[in-house]
Kinemage of the C-alpha trace (Angstrom):
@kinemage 1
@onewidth
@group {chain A} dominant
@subgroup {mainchain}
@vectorlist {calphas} color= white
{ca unk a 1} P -10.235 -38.743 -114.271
{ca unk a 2} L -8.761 -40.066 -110.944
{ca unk a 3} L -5.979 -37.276 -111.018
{ca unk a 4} L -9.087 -34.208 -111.922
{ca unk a 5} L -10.832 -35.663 -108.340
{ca unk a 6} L -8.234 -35.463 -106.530
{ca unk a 7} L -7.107 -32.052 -107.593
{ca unk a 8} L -10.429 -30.768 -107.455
{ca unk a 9} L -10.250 -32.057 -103.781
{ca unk a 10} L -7.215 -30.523 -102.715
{ca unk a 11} L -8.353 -27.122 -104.254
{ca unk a 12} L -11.801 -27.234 -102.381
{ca unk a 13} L -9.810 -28.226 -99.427
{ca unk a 14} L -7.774 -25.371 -99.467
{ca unk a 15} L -10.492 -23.002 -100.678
{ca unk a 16} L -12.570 -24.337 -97.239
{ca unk a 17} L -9.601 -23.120 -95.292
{ca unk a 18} L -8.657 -19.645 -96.554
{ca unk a 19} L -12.752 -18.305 -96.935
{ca unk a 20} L -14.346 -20.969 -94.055
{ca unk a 21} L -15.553 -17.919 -91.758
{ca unk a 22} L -13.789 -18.726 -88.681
{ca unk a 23} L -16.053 -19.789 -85.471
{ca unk a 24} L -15.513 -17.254 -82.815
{ca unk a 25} L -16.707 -17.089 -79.373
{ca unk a 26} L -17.895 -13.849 -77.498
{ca unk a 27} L -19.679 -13.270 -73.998
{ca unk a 28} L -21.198 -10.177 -72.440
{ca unk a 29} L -19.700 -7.192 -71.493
{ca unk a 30} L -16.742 -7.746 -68.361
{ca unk a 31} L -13.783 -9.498 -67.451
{ca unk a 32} L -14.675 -13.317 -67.644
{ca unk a 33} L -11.038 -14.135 -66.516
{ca unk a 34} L -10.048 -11.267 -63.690
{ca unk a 35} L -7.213 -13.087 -61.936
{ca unk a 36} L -3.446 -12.984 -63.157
{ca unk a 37} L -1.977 -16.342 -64.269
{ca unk a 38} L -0.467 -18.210 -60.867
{ca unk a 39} L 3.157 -19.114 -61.475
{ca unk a 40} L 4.506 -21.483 -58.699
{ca unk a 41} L 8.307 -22.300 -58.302
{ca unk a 42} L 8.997 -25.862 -58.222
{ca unk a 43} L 10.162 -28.060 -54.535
{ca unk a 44} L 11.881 -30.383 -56.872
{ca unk a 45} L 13.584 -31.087 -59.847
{ca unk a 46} L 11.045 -32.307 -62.705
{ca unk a 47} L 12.406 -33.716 -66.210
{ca unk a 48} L 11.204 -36.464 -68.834
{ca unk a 49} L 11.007 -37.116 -71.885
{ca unk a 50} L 8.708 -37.750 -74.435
{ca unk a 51} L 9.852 -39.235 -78.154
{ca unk a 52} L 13.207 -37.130 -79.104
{ca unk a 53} L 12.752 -34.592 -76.643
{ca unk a 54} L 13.744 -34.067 -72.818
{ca unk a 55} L 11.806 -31.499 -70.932
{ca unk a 56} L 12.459 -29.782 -67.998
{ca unk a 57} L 10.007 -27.810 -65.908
{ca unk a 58} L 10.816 -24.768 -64.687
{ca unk a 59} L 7.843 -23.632 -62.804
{ca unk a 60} L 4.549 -24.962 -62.151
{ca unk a 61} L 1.611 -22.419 -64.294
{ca unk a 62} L -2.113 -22.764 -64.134
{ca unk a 63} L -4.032 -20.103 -66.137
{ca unk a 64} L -7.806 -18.873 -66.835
{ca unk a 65} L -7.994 -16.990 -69.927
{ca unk a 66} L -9.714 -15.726 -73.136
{ca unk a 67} L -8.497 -16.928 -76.586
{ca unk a 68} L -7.877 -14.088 -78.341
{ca unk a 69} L -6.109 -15.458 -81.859
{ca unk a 70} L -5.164 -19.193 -82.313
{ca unk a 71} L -2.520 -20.391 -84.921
{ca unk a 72} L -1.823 -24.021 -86.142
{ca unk a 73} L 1.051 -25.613 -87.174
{ca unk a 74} L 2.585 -28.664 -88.699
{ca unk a 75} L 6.040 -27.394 -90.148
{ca unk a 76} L 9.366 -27.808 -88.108
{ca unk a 77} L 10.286 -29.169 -85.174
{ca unk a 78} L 8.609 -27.380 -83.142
{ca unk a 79} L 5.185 -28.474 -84.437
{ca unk a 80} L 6.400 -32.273 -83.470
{ca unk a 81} L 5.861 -30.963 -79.863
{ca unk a 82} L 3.286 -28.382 -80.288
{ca unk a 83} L 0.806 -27.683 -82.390
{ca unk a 84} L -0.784 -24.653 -81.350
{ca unk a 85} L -0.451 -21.491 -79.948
{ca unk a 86} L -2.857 -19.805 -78.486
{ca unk a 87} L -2.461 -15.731 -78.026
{ca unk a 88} L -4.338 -15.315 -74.465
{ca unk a 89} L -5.936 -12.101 -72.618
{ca unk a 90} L -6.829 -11.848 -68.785
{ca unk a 91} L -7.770 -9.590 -66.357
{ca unk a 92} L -8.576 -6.438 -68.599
{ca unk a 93} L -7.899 -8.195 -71.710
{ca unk a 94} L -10.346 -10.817 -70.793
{ca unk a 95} L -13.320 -8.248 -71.369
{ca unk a 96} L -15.358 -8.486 -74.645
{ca unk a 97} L -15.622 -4.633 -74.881
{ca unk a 98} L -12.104 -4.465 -74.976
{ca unk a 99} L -10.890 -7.143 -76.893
{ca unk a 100} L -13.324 -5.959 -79.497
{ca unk a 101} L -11.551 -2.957 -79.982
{ca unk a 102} L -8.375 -4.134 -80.724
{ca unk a 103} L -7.024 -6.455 -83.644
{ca unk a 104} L -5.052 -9.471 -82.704
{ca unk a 105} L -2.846 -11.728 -85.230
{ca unk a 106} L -0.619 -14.496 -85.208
{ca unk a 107} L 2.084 -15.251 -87.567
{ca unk a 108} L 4.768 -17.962 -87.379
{ca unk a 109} L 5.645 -18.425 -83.739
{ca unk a 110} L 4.660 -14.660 -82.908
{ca unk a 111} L 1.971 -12.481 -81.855
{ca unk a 112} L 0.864 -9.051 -82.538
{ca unk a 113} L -1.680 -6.339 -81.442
{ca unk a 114} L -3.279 -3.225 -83.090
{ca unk a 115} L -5.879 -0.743 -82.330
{ca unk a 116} L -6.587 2.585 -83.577
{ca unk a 117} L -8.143 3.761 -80.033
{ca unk a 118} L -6.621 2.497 -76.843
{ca unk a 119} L -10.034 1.014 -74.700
{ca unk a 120} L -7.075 0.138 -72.088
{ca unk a 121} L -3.175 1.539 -71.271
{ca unk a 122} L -0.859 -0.047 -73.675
{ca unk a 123} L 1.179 -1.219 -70.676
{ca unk a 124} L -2.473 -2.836 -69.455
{ca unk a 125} L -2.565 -4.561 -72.857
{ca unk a 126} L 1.024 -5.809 -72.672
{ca unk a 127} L 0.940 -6.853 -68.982
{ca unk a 128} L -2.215 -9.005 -69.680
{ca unk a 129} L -1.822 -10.699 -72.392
{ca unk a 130} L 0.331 -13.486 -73.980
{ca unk a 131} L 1.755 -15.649 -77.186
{ca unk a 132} L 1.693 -19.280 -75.754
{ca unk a 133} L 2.704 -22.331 -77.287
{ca unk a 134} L 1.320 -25.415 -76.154
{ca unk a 135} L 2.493 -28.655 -75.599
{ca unk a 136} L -0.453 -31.318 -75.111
{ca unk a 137} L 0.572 -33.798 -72.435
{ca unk a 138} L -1.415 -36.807 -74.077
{ca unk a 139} L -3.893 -37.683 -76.963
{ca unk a 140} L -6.855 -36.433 -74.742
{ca unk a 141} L -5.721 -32.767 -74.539
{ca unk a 142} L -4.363 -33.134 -78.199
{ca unk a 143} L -7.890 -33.382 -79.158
{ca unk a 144} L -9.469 -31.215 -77.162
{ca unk a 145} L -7.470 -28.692 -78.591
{ca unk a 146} L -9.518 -28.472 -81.679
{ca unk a 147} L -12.606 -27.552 -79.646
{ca unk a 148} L -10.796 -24.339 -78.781
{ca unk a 149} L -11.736 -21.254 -80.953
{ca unk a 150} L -10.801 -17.743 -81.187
{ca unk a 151} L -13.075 -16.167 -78.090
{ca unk a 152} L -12.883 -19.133 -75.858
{ca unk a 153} L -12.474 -19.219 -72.202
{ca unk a 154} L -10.366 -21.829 -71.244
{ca unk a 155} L -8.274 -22.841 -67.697
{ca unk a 156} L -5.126 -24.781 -68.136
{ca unk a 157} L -2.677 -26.696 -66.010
{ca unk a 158} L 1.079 -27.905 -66.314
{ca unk a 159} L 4.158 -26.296 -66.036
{ca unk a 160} L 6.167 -24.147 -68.333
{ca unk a 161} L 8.909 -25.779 -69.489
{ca unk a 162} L 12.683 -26.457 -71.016
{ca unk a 163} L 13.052 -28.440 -74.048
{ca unk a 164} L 16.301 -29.712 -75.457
{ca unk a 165} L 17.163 -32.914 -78.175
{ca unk a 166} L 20.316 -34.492 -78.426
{ca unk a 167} L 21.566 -32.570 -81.298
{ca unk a 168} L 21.380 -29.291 -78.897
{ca unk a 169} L 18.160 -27.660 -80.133
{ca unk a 170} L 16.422 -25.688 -77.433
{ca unk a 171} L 13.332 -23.791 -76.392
{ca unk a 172} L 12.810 -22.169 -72.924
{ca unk a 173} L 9.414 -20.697 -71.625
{ca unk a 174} L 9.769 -17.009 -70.433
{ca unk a 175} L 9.421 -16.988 -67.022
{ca unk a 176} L 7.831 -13.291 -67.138
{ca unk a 177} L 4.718 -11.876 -67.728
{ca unk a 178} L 6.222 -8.454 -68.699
{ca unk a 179} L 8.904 -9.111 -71.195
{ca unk a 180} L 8.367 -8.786 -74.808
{ca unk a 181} L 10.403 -9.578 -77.942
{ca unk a 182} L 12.254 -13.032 -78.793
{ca unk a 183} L 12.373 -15.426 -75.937
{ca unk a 184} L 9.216 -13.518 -74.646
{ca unk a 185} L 6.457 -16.250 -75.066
{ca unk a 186} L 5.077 -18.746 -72.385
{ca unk a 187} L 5.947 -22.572 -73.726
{ca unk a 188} L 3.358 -24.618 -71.505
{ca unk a 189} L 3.448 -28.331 -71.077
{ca unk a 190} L -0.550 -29.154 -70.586
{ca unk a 191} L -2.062 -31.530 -68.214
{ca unk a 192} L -5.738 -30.115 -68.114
{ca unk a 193} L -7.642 -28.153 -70.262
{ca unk a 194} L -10.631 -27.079 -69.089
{ca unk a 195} L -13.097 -25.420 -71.980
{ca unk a 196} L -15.178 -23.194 -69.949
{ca unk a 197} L -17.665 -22.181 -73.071
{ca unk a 198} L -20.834 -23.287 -73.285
Protein backbone atom coordinates (compact mmCIF):
# COMPACT_ATOMS: atom_id res chain seq x y z
CA UNK A 1 0.00 0.00 0.00
CA UNK A 2 2.87 2.36 1.09
CA UNK A 3 4.81 1.61 -2.26
CA UNK A 4 1.06 2.31 -4.58
CA UNK A 5 1.15 6.07 -2.62
CA UNK A 6 4.16 6.81 -3.33
CA UNK A 7 4.10 5.84 -6.95
CA UNK A 8 0.91 7.35 -7.44
CA UNK A 9 2.74 10.51 -6.07
CA UNK A 10 5.59 10.56 -8.21
CA UNK A 11 3.31 9.99 -11.32
CA UNK A 12 0.94 12.97 -10.35
CA UNK A 13 4.07 14.83 -9.72
CA UNK A 14 5.34 14.40 -12.96
CA UNK A 15 1.96 14.58 -14.70
CA UNK A 16 1.67 18.35 -12.79
CA UNK A 17 4.86 19.20 -14.57
CA UNK A 18 4.55 18.13 -18.21
CA UNK A 19 0.45 19.45 -18.60
CA UNK A 20 0.65 22.36 -15.53
CA UNK A 21 -0.15 25.30 -18.13
CA UNK A 22 2.79 27.39 -17.62
CA UNK A 23 2.19 31.04 -15.94
CA UNK A 24 3.21 33.61 -18.42
CA UNK A 25 3.43 37.24 -18.17
CA UNK A 26 2.46 39.81 -20.97
CA UNK A 27 2.09 43.76 -20.98
CA UNK A 28 0.72 46.14 -23.58
CA UNK A 29 1.85 46.84 -26.79
CA UNK A 30 5.84 48.57 -26.80
CA UNK A 31 9.20 48.10 -25.73
CA UNK A 32 9.06 47.77 -21.82
CA UNK A 33 12.94 47.37 -21.80
CA UNK A 34 14.37 49.97 -24.70
CA UNK A 35 17.95 50.31 -23.50
CA UNK A 36 20.86 47.82 -24.51
CA UNK A 37 22.41 45.83 -21.62
CA UNK A 38 25.44 48.18 -20.01
CA UNK A 39 28.65 46.17 -19.98
CA UNK A 40 31.40 47.94 -17.87
CA UNK A 41 35.14 46.80 -17.92
CA UNK A 42 36.49 46.18 -14.61
CA UNK A 43 39.39 48.87 -12.59
CA UNK A 44 40.49 45.80 -10.81
CA UNK A 45 41.01 42.34 -10.64
CA UNK A 46 37.86 40.49 -8.99
CA UNK A 47 38.00 36.58 -8.07
CA UNK A 48 36.44 34.26 -5.23
CA UNK A 49 35.21 31.44 -4.68
CA UNK A 50 32.28 29.86 -3.64
CA UNK A 51 32.16 25.83 -2.61
CA UNK A 52 34.41 23.98 -5.46
CA UNK A 53 34.45 26.73 -7.73
CA UNK A 54 36.72 29.96 -8.31
CA UNK A 55 35.21 32.73 -10.29
CA UNK A 56 36.60 35.41 -11.99
CA UNK A 57 34.81 38.48 -13.26
CA UNK A 58 35.42 39.69 -16.36
CA UNK A 59 33.24 42.66 -16.71
CA UNK A 60 30.79 44.31 -14.64
CA UNK A 61 26.81 43.73 -16.53
CA UNK A 62 23.58 45.20 -15.34
CA UNK A 63 20.56 44.40 -17.57
CA UNK A 64 16.65 45.30 -17.94
CA UNK A 65 14.92 42.75 -19.86
CA UNK A 66 11.88 40.58 -20.83
CA UNK A 67 11.88 36.81 -20.08
CA UNK A 68 11.21 35.32 -23.05
CA UNK A 69 11.71 31.25 -22.27
CA UNK A 70 13.12 30.02 -18.86
CA UNK A 71 14.72 26.50 -18.41
CA UNK A 72 15.59 24.66 -15.08
CA UNK A 73 18.09 22.45 -14.23
CA UNK A 74 19.48 20.10 -11.68
CA UNK A 75 21.79 17.66 -13.76
CA UNK A 76 25.65 18.26 -14.03
CA UNK A 77 27.88 20.46 -12.79
CA UNK A 78 26.81 23.17 -14.07
CA UNK A 79 23.43 23.10 -12.28
CA UNK A 80 25.64 23.07 -8.82
CA UNK A 81 26.29 26.75 -9.82
CA UNK A 82 23.30 27.63 -11.76
CA UNK A 83 20.12 26.69 -11.97
CA UNK A 84 18.50 28.62 -14.51
CA UNK A 85 18.73 30.18 -17.60
CA UNK A 86 16.79 32.62 -18.64
CA UNK A 87 16.53 33.41 -22.67
CA UNK A 88 16.14 37.43 -22.50
CA UNK A 89 14.78 40.12 -25.19
CA UNK A 90 15.41 44.02 -25.08
CA UNK A 91 15.06 46.88 -26.96
CA UNK A 92 12.86 45.51 -29.94
CA UNK A 93 12.61 42.17 -28.51
CA UNK A 94 11.26 43.59 -25.36
CA UNK A 95 7.86 44.47 -27.21
CA UNK A 96 4.80 42.18 -26.65
CA UNK A 97 3.72 42.54 -30.35
CA UNK A 98 6.83 41.17 -31.31
CA UNK A 99 7.70 38.63 -29.06
CA UNK A 100 4.27 37.27 -29.77
CA UNK A 101 5.10 36.55 -33.11
CA UNK A 102 7.90 34.55 -32.72
CA UNK A 103 8.45 31.07 -30.89
CA UNK A 104 11.17 30.83 -28.37
CA UNK A 105 12.63 27.41 -26.78
CA UNK A 106 15.18 26.27 -24.59
CA UNK A 107 16.85 23.01 -24.56
CA UNK A 108 19.87 21.85 -22.53
CA UNK A 109 22.16 24.83 -22.13
CA UNK A 110 20.86 26.43 -25.53
CA UNK A 111 18.42 28.66 -27.00
CA UNK A 112 16.49 28.86 -30.11
CA UNK A 113 14.09 31.15 -32.13
CA UNK A 114 11.41 30.61 -34.86
CA UNK A 115 8.87 32.57 -36.65
CA UNK A 116 7.11 32.10 -39.78
CA UNK A 117 6.84 36.08 -40.43
CA UNK A 118 9.69 38.31 -39.41
CA UNK A 119 7.73 41.35 -37.10
CA UNK A 120 11.58 42.56 -36.82
CA UNK A 121 15.14 42.05 -39.04
CA UNK A 122 16.61 38.79 -38.12
CA UNK A 123 19.83 40.65 -37.32
CA UNK A 124 17.33 42.92 -34.86
CA UNK A 125 16.26 39.61 -33.30
CA UNK A 126 19.82 38.30 -32.90
CA UNK A 127 21.37 41.60 -31.71
CA UNK A 128 18.67 41.85 -28.93
CA UNK A 129 18.31 38.99 -27.48
CA UNK A 130 20.18 36.39 -25.33
CA UNK A 131 20.64 32.64 -23.68
CA UNK A 132 21.85 33.53 -20.07
CA UNK A 133 22.76 31.37 -17.40
CA UNK A 134 22.55 32.53 -14.03
CA UNK A 135 24.45 32.21 -11.13
CA UNK A 136 22.50 33.41 -7.85
CA UNK A 137 24.95 35.19 -5.56
CA UNK A 138 23.10 34.03 -2.24
CA UNK A 139 19.93 32.18 -0.95
CA UNK A 140 17.87 35.47 -1.40
CA UNK A 141 18.26 35.70 -5.21
CA UNK A 142 18.14 31.78 -5.32
CA UNK A 143 14.64 32.16 -4.31
CA UNK A 144 13.56 34.85 -5.98
CA UNK A 145 14.32 33.11 -8.95
CA UNK A 146 11.24 31.05 -8.82
CA UNK A 147 9.06 34.17 -8.93
CA UNK A 148 10.40 34.71 -12.43
CA UNK A 149 8.12 33.44 -15.31
CA UNK A 150 8.19 33.31 -18.95
CA UNK A 151 7.03 37.20 -19.84
CA UNK A 152 8.64 38.82 -16.90
CA UNK A 153 10.44 42.02 -16.76
CA UNK A 154 13.21 41.81 -14.66
CA UNK A 155 16.67 44.18 -14.01
CA UNK A 156 19.71 42.37 -12.86
CA UNK A 157 23.12 43.19 -11.46
CA UNK A 158 26.62 41.38 -11.15
CA UNK A 159 29.19 40.70 -13.41
CA UNK A 160 29.70 38.12 -16.05
CA UNK A 161 32.04 35.84 -15.13
CA UNK A 162 34.98 32.96 -15.40
CA UNK A 163 34.53 29.78 -13.67
CA UNK A 164 37.16 27.13 -13.23
CA UNK A 165 37.51 23.91 -10.43
CA UNK A 166 40.57 22.32 -9.62
CA UNK A 167 40.21 19.45 -11.89
CA UNK A 168 40.33 22.14 -14.94
CA UNK A 169 36.63 22.39 -15.84
CA UNK A 170 35.73 25.77 -17.26
CA UNK A 171 32.97 28.10 -18.36
CA UNK A 172 33.53 31.69 -19.67
CA UNK A 173 30.68 34.32 -20.28
CA UNK A 174 30.74 35.75 -23.90
CA UNK A 175 31.74 39.02 -23.70
CA UNK A 176 29.55 39.96 -26.94
CA UNK A 177 26.24 40.74 -27.63
CA UNK A 178 26.55 39.72 -31.35
CA UNK A 179 28.13 36.35 -31.42
CA UNK A 180 26.19 33.26 -31.76
CA UNK A 181 26.97 29.52 -31.58
CA UNK A 182 28.98 27.63 -28.68
CA UNK A 183 30.66 29.92 -26.26
CA UNK A 184 27.94 32.50 -27.34
CA UNK A 185 25.82 32.79 -24.08
CA UNK A 186 26.10 35.46 -21.22
CA UNK A 187 27.11 33.42 -17.75
CA UNK A 188 26.03 36.17 -15.08
CA UNK A 189 27.00 36.07 -11.47
CA UNK A 190 23.74 37.89 -9.74
CA UNK A 191 23.76 40.33 -6.99
CA UNK A 192 20.21 41.95 -7.53
CA UNK A 193 17.28 40.92 -9.09
CA UNK A 194 14.83 43.23 -9.41
CA UNK A 195 11.17 41.68 -10.58
CA UNK A 196 9.64 44.60 -12.19
CA UNK A 197 6.00 42.76 -12.73
CA UNK A 198 3.27 43.59 -10.95
Amino acid sequence: MKKLLITSVIILGICAYLFWPEKVITYPEGMTAPEQPVQTNLSAVKEWEKNEFMFKALAEYKIKARVLSRNTFSVGKESKISPVDFALGWGPMSDQAVIDRIKVTQRNRWYRWETNSYPIPRNEIMNNSANIHIIPADDLIDKKLSKVYKGSLIEMKGYLVEVTTEDRWFWRSSLRRDDTGGGSCELIWVEELIILDE
